[in-house]
PDB file of N, CA, C, O and CB in Angstrom:
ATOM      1  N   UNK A   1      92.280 134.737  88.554  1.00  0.00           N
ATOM      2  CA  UNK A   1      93.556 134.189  88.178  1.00  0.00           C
ATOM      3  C   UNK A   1      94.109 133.264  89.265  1.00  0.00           C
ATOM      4  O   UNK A   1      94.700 132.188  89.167  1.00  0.00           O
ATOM      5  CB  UNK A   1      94.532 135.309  87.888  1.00  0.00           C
ATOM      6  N   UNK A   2      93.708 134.072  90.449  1.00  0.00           N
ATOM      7  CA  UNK A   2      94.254 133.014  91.564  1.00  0.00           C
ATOM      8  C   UNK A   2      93.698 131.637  91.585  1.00  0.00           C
ATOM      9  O   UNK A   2      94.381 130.616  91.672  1.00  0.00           O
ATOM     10  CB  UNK A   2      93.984 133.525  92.967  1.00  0.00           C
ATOM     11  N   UNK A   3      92.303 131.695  91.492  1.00  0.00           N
ATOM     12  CA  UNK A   3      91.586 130.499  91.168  1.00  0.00           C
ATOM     13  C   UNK A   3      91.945 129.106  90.572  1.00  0.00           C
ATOM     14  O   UNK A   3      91.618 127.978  90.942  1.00  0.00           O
ATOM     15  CB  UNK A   3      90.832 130.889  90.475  1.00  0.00           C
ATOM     16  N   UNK A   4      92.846 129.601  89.364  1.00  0.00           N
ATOM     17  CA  UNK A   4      92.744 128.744  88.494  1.00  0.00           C
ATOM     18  C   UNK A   4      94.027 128.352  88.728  1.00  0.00           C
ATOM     19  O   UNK A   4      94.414 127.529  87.900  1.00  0.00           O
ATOM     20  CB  UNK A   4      92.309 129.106  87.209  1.00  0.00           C
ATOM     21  N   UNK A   5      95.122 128.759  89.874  1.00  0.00           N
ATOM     22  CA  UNK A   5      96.095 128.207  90.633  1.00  0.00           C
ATOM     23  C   UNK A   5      95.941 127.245  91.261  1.00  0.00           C
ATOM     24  O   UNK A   5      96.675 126.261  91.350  1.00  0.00           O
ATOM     25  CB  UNK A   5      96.508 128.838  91.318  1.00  0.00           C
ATOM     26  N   UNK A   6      94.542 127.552  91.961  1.00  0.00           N
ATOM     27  CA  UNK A   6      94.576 127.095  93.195  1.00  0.00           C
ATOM     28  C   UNK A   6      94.068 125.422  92.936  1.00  0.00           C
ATOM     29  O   UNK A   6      94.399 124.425  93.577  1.00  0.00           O
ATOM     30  CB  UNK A   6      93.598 128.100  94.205  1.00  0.00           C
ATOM     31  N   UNK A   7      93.222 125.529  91.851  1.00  0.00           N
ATOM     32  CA  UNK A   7      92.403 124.483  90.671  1.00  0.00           C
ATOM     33  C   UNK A   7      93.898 123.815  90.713  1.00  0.00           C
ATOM     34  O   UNK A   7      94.176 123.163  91.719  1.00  0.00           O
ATOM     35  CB  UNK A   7      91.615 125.258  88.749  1.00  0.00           C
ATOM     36  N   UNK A   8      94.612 123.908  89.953  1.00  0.00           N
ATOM     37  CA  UNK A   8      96.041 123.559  89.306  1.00  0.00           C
ATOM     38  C   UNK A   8      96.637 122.053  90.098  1.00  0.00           C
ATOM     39  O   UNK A   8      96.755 120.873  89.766  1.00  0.00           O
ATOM     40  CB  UNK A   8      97.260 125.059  89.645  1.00  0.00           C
ATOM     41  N   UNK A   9      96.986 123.093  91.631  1.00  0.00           N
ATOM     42  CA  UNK A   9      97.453 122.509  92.530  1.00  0.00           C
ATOM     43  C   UNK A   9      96.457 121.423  93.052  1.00  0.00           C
ATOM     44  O   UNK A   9      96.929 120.317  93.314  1.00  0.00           O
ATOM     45  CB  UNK A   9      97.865 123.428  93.391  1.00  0.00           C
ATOM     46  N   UNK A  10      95.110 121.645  93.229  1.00  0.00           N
ATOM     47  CA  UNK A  10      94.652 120.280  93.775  1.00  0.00           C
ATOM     48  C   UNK A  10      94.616 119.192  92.965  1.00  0.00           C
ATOM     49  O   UNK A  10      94.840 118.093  93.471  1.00  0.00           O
ATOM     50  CB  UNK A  10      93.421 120.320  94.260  1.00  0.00           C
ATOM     51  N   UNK A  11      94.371 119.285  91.770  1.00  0.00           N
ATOM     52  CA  UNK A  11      94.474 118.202  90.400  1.00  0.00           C
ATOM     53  C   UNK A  11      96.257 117.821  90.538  1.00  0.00           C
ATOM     54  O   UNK A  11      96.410 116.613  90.722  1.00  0.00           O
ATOM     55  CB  UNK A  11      93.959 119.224  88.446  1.00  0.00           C
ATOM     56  N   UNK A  12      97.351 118.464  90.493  1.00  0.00           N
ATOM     57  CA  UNK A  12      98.616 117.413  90.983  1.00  0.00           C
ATOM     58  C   UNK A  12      98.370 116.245  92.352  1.00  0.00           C
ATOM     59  O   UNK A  12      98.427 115.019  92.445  1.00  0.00           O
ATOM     60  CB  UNK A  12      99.974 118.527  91.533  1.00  0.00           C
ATOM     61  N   UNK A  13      98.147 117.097  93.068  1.00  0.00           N
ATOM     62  CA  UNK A  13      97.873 116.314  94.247  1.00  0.00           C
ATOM     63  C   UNK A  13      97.283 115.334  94.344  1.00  0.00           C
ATOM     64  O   UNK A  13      97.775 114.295  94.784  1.00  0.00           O
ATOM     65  CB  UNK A  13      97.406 116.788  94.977  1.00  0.00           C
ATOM     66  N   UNK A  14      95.894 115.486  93.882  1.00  0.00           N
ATOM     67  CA  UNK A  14      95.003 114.006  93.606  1.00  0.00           C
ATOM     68  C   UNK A  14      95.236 113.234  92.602  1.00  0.00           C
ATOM     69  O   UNK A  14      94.433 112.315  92.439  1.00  0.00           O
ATOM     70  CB  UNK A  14      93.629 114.142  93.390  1.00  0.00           C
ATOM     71  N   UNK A  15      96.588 113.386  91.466  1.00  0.00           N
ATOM     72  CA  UNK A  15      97.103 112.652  91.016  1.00  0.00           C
ATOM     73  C   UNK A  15      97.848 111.561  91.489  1.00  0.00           C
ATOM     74  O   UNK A  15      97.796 110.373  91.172  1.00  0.00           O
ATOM     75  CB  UNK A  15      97.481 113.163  90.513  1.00  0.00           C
ATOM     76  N   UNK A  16      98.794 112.365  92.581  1.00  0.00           N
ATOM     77  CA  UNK A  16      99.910 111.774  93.055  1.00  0.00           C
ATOM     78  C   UNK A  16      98.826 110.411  94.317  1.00  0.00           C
ATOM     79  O   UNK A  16      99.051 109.204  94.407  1.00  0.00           O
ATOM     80  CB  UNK A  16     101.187 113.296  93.901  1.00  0.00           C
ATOM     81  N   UNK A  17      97.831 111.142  95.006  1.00  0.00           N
ATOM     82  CA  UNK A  17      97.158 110.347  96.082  1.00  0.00           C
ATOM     83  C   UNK A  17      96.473 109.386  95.178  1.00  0.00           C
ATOM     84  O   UNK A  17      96.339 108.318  95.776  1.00  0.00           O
ATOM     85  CB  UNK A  17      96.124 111.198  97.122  1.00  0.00           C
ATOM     86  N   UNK A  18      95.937 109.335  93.855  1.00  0.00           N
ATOM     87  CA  UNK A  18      95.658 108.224  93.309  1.00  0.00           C
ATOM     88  C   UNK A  18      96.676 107.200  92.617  1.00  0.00           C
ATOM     89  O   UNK A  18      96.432 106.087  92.150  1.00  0.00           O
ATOM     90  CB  UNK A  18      94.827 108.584  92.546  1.00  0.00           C
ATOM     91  N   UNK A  19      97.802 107.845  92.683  1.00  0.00           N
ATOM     92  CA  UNK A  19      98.985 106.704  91.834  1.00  0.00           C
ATOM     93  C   UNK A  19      99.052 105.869  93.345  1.00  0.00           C
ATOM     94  O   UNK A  19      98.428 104.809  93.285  1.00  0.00           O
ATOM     95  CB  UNK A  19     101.040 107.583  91.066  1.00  0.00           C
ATOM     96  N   UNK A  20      99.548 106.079  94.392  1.00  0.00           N
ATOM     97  CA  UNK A  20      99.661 106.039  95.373  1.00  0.00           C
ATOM     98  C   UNK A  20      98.997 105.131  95.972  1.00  0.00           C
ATOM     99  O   UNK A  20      99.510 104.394  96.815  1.00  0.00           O
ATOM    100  CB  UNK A  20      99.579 106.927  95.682  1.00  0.00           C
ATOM    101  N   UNK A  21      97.675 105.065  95.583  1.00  0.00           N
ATOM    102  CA  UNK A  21      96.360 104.235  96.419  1.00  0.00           C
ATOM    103  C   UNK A  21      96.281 103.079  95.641  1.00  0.00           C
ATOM    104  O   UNK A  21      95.884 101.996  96.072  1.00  0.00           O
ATOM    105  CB  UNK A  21      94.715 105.024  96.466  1.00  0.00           C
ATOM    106  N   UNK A  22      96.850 103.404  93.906  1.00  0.00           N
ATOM    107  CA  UNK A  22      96.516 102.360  93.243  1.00  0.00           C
ATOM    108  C   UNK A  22      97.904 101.476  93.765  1.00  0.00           C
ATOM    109  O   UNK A  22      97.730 100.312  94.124  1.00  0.00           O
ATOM    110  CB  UNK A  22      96.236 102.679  91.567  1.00  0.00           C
ATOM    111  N   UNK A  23      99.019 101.957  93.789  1.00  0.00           N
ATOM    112  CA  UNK A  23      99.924 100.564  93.724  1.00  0.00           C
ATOM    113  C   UNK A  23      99.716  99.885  95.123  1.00  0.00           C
ATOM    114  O   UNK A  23      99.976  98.688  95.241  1.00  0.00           O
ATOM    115  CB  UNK A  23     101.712 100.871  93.458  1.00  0.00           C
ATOM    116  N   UNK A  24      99.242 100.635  96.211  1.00  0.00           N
ATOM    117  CA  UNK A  24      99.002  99.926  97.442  1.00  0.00           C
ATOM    118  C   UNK A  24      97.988  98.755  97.196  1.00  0.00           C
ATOM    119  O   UNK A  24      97.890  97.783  97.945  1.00  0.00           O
ATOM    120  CB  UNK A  24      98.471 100.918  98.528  1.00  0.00           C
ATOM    121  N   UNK A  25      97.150  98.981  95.917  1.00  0.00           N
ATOM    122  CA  UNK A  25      96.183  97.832  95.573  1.00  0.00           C
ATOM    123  C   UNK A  25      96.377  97.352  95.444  1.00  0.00           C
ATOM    124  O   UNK A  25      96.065  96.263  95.925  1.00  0.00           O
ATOM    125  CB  UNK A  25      95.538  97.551  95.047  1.00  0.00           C
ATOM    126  N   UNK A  26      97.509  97.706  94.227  1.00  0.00           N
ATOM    127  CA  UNK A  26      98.395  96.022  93.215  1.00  0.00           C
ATOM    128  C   UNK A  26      99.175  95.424  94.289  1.00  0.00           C
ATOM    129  O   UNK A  26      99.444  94.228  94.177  1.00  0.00           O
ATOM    130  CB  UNK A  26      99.883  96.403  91.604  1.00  0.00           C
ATOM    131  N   UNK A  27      99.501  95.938  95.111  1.00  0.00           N
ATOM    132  CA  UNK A  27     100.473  95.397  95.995  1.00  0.00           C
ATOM    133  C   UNK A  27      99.415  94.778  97.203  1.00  0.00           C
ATOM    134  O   UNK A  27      99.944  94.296  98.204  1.00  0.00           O
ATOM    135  CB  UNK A  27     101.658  96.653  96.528  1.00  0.00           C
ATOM    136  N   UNK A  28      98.512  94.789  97.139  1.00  0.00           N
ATOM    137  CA  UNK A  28      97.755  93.893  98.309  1.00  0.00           C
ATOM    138  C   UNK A  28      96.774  93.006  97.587  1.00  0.00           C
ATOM    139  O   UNK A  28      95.954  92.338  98.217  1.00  0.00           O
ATOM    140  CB  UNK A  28      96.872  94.851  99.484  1.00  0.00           C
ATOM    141  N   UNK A  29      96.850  92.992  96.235  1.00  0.00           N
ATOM    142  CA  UNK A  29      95.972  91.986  95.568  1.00  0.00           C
ATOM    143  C   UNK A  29      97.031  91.152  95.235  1.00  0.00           C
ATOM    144  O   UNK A  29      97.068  90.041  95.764  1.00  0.00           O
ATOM    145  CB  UNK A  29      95.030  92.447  94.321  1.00  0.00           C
ATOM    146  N   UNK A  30      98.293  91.636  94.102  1.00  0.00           N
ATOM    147  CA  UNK A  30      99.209  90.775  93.465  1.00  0.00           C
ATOM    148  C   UNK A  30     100.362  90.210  94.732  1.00  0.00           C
ATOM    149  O   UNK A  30     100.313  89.158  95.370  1.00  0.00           O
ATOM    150  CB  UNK A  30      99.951  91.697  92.140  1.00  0.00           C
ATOM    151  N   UNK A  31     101.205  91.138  94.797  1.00  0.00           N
ATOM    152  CA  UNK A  31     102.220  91.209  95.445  1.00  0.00           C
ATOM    153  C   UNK A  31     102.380  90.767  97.232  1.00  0.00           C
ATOM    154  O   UNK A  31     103.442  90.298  97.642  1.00  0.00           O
ATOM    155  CB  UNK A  31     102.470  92.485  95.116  1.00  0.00           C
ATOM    156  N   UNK A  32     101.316  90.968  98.063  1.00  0.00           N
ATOM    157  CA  UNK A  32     101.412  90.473  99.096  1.00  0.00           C
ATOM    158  C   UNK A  32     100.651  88.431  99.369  1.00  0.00           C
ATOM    159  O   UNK A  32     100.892  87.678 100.312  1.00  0.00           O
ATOM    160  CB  UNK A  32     100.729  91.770  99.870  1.00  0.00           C
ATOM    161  N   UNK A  33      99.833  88.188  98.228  1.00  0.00           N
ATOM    162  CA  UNK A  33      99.499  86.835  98.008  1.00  0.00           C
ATOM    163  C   UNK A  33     100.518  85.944  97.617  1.00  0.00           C
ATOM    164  O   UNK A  33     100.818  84.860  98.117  1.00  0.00           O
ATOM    165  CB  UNK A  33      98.564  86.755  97.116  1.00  0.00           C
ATOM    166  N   UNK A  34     101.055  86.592  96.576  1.00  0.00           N
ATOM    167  CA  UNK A  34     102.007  85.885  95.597  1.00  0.00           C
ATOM    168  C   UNK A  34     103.492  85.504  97.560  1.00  0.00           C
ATOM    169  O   UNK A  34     103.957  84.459  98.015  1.00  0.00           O
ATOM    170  CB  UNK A  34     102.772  87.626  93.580  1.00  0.00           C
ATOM    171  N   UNK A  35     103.618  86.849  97.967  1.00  0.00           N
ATOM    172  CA  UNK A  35     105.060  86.864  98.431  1.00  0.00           C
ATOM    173  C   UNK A  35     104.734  85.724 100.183  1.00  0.00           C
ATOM    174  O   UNK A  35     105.499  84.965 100.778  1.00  0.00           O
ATOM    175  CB  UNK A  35     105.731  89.050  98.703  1.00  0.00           C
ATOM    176  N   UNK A  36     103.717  86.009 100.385  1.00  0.00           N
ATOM    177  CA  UNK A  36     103.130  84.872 101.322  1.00  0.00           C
ATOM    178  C   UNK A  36     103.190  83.583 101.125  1.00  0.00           C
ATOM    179  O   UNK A  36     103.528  82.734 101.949  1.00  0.00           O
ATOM    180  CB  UNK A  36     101.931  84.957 101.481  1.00  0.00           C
ATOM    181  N   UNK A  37     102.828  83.409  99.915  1.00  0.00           N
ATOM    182  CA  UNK A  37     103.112  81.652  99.161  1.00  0.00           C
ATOM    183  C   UNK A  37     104.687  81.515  99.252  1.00  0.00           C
ATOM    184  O   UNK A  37     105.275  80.642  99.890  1.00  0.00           O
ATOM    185  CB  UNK A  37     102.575  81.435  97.093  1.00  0.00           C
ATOM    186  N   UNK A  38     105.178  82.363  98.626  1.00  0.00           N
ATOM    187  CA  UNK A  38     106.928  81.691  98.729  1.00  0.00           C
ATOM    188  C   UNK A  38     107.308  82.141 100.204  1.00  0.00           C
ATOM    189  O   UNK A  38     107.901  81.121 100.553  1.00  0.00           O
ATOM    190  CB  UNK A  38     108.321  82.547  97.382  1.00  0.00           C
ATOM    191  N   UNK A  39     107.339  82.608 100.809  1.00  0.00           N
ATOM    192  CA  UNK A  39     107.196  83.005 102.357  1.00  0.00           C
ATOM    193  C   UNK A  39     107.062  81.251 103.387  1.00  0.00           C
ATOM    194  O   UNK A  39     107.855  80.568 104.036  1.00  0.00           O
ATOM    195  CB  UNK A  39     105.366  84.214 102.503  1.00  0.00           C
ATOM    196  N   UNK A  40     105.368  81.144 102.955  1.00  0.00           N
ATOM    197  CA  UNK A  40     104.956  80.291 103.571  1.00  0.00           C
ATOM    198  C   UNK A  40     104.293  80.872 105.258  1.00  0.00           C
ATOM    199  O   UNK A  40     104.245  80.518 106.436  1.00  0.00           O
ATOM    200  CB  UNK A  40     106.126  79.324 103.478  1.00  0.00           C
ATOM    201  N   UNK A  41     103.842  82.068 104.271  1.00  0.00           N
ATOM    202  CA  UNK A  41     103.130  82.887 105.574  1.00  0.00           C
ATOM    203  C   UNK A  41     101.393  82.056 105.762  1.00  0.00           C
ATOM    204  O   UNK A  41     100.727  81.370 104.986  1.00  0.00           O
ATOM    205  CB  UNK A  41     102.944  85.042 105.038  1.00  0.00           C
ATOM    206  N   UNK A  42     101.167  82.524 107.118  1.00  0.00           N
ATOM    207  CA  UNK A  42      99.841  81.966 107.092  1.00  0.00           C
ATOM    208  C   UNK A  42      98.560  82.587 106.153  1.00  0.00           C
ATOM    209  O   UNK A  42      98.788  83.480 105.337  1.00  0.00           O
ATOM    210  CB  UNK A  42      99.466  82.020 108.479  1.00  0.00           C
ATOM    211  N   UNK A  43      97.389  82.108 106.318  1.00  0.00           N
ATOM    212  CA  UNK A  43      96.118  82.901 105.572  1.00  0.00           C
ATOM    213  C   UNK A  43      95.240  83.831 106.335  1.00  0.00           C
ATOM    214  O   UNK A  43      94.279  84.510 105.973  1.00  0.00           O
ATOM    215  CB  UNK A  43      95.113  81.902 105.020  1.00  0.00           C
ATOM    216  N   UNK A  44      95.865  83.672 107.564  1.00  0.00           N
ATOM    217  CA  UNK A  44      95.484  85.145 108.276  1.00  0.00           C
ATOM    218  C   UNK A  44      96.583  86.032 108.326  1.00  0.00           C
ATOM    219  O   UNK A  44      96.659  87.207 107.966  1.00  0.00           O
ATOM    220  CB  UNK A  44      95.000  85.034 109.793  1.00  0.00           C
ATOM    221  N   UNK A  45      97.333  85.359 108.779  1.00  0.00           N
ATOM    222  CA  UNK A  45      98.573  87.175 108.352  1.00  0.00           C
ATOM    223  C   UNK A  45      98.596  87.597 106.913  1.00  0.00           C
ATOM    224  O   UNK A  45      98.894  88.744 106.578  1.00  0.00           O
ATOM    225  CB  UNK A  45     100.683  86.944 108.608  1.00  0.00           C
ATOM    226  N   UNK A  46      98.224  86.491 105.931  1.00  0.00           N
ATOM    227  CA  UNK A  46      98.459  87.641 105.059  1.00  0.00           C
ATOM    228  C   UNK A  46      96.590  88.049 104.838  1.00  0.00           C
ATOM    229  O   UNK A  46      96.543  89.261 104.629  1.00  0.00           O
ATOM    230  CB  UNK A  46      99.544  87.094 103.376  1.00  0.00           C
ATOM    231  N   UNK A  47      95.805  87.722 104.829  1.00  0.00           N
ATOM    232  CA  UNK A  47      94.663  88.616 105.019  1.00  0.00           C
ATOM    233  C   UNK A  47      94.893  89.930 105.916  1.00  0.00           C
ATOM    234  O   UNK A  47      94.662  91.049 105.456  1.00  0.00           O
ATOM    235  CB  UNK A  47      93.568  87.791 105.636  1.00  0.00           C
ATOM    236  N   UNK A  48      95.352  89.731 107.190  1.00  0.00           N
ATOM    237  CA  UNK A  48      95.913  91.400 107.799  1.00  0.00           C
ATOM    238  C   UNK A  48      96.313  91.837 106.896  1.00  0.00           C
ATOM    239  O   UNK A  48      95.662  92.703 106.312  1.00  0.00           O
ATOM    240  CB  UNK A  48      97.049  91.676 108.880  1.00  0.00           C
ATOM    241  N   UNK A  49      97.920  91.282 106.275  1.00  0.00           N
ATOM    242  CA  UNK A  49      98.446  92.352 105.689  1.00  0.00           C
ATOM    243  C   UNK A  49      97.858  92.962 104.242  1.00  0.00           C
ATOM    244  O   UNK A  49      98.421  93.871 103.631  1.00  0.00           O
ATOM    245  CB  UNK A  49      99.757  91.985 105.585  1.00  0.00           C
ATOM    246  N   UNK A  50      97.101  92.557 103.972  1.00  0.00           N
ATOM    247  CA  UNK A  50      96.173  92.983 102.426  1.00  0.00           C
ATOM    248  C   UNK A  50      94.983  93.969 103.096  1.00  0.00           C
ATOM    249  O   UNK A  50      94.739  94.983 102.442  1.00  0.00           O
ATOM    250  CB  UNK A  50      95.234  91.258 101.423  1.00  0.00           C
ATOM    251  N   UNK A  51      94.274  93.783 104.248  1.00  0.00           N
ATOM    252  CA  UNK A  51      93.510  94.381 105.025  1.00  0.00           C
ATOM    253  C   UNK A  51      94.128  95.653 105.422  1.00  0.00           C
ATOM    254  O   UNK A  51      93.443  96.654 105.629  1.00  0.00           O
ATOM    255  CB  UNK A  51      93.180  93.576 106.033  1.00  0.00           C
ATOM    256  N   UNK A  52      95.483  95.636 105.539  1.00  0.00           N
ATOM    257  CA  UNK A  52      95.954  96.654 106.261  1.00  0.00           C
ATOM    258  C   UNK A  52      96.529  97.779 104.882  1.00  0.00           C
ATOM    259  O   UNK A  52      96.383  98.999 104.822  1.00  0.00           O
ATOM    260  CB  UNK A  52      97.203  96.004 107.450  1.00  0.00           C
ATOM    261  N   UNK A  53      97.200  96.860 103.884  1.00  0.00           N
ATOM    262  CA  UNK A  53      97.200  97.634 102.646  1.00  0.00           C
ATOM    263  C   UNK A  53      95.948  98.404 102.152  1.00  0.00           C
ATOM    264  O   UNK A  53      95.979  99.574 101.769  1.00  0.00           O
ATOM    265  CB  UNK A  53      97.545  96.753 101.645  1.00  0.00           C
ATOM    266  N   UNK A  54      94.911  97.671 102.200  1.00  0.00           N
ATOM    267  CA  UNK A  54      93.248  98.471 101.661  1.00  0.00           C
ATOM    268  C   UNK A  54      93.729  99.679 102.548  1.00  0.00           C
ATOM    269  O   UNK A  54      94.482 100.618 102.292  1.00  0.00           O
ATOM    270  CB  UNK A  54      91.251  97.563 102.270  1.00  0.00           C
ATOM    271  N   UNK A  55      93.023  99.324 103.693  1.00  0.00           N
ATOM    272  CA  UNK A  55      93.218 100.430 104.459  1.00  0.00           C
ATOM    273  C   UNK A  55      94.141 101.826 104.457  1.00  0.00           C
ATOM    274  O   UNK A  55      93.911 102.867 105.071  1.00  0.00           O
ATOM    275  CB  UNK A  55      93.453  99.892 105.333  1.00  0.00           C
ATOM    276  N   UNK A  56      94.971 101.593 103.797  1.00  0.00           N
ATOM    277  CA  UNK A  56      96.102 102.811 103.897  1.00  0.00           C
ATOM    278  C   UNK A  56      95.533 103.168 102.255  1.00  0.00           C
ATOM    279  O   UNK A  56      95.306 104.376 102.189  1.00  0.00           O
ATOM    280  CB  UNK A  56      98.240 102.262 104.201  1.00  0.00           C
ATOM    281  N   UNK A  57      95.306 102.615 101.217  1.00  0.00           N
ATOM    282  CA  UNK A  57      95.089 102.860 100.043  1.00  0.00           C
ATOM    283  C   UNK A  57      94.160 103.951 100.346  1.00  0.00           C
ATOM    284  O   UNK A  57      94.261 105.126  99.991  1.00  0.00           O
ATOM    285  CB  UNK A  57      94.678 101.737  99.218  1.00  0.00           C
ATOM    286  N   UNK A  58      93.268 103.419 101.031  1.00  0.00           N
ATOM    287  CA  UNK A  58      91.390 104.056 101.561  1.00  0.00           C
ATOM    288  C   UNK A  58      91.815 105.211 101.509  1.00  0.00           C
ATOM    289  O   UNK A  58      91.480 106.010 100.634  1.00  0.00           O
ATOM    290  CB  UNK A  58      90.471 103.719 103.313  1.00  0.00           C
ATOM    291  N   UNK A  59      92.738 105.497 102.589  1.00  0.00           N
ATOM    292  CA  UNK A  59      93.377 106.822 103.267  1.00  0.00           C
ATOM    293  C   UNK A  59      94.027 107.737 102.292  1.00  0.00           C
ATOM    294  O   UNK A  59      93.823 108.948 102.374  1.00  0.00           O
ATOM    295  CB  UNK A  59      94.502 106.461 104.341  1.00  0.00           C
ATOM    296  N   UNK A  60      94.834 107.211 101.331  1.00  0.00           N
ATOM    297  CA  UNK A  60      95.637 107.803 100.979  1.00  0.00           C
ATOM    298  C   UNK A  60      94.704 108.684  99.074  1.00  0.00           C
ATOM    299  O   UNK A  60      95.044 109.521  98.237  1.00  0.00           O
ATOM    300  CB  UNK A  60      97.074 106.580 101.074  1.00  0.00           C
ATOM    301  N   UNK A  61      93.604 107.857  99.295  1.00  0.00           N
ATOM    302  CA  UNK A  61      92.879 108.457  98.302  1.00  0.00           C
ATOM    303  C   UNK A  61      91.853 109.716  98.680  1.00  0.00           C
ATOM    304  O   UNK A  61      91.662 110.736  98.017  1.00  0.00           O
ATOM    305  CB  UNK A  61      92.161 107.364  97.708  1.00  0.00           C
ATOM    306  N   UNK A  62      91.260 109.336  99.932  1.00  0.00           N
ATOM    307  CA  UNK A  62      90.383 110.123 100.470  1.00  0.00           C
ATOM    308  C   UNK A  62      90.957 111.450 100.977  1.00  0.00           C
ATOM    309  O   UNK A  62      92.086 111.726 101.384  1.00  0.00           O
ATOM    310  CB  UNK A  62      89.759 109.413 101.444  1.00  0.00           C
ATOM    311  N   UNK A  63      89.798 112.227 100.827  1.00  0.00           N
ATOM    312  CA  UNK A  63      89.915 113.593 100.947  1.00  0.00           C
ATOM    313  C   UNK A  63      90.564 114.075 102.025  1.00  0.00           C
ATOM    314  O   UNK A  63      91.456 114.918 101.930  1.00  0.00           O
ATOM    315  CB  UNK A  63      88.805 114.136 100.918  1.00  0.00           C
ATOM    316  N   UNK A  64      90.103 113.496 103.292  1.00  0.00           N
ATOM    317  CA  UNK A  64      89.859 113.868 104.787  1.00  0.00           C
ATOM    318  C   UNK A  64      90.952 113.392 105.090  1.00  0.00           C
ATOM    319  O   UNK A  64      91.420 112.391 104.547  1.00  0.00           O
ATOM    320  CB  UNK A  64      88.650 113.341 105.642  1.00  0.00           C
ATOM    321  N   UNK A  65      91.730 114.302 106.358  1.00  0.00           N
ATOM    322  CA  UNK A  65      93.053 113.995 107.152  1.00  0.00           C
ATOM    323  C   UNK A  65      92.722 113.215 108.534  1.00  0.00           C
ATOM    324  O   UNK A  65      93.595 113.195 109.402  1.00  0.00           O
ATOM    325  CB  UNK A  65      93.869 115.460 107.516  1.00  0.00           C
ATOM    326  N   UNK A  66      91.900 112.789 108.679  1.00  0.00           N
ATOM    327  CA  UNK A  66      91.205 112.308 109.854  1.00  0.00           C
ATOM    328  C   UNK A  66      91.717 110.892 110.334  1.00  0.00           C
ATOM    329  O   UNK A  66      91.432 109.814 109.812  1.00  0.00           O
ATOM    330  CB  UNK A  66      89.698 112.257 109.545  1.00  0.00           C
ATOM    331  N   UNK A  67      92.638 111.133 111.581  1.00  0.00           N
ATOM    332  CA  UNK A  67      92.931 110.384 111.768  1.00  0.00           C
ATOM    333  C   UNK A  67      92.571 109.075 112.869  1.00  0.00           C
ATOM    334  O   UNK A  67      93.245 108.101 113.205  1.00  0.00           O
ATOM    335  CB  UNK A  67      93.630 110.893 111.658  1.00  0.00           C
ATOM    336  N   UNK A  68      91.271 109.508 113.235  1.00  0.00           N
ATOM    337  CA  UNK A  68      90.699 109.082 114.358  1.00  0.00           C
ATOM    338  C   UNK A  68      90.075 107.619 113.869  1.00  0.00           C
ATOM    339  O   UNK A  68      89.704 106.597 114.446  1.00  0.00           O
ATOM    340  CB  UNK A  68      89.632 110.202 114.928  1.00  0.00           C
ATOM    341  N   UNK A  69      90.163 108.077 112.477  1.00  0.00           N
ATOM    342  CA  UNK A  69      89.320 106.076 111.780  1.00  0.00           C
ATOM    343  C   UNK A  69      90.608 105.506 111.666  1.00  0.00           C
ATOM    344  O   UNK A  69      90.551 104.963 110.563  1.00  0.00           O
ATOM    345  CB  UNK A  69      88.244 105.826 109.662  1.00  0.00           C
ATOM    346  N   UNK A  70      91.848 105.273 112.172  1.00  0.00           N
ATOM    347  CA  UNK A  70      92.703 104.669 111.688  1.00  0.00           C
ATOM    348  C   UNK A  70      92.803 103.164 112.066  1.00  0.00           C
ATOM    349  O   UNK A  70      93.139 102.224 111.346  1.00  0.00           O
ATOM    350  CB  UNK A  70      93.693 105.355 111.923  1.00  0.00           C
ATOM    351  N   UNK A  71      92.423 103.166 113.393  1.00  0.00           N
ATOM    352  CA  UNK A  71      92.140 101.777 114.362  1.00  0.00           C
ATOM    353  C   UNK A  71      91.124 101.083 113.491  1.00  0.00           C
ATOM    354  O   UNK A  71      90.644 100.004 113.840  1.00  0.00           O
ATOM    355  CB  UNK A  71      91.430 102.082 116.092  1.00  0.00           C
TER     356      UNK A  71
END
């Protein structure tokens, strides 16, 4: 019985870490290109900042708390 608690709770969770990972996507595919153009940011800052969005998406989907790959 406990089991199927414990089941329960990780399926919310990896819901919430995949809603999570996805809008960091939309937001580093759509939303950080688009807001750079009216900005008039360069094509390397906003490559960081889409680079740096992946990156946290990566994280925020994956299993592991490991914070030593963050650099």
């Amino acid at each position: 019985m406990s089991q199927q608690l414990g089941h329960t709770r990780v399926k919310k969770n990896r819901n919430g870490s995949l809603f999570l990972g996805t809008g960091l996507v939309v937001a580093s595919m759509i939303l950080v290109p688009a807001l750079a153009g009216r900005l008039g940011l360069g094509a390397s800052l906003t490559g960081a900042l889409r680079i740096a969005l992946m990156k946290a998406s990566s994280r925020a989907v994956s299993d592991t708390t490991d914070v030593s790959k963050a650099a």
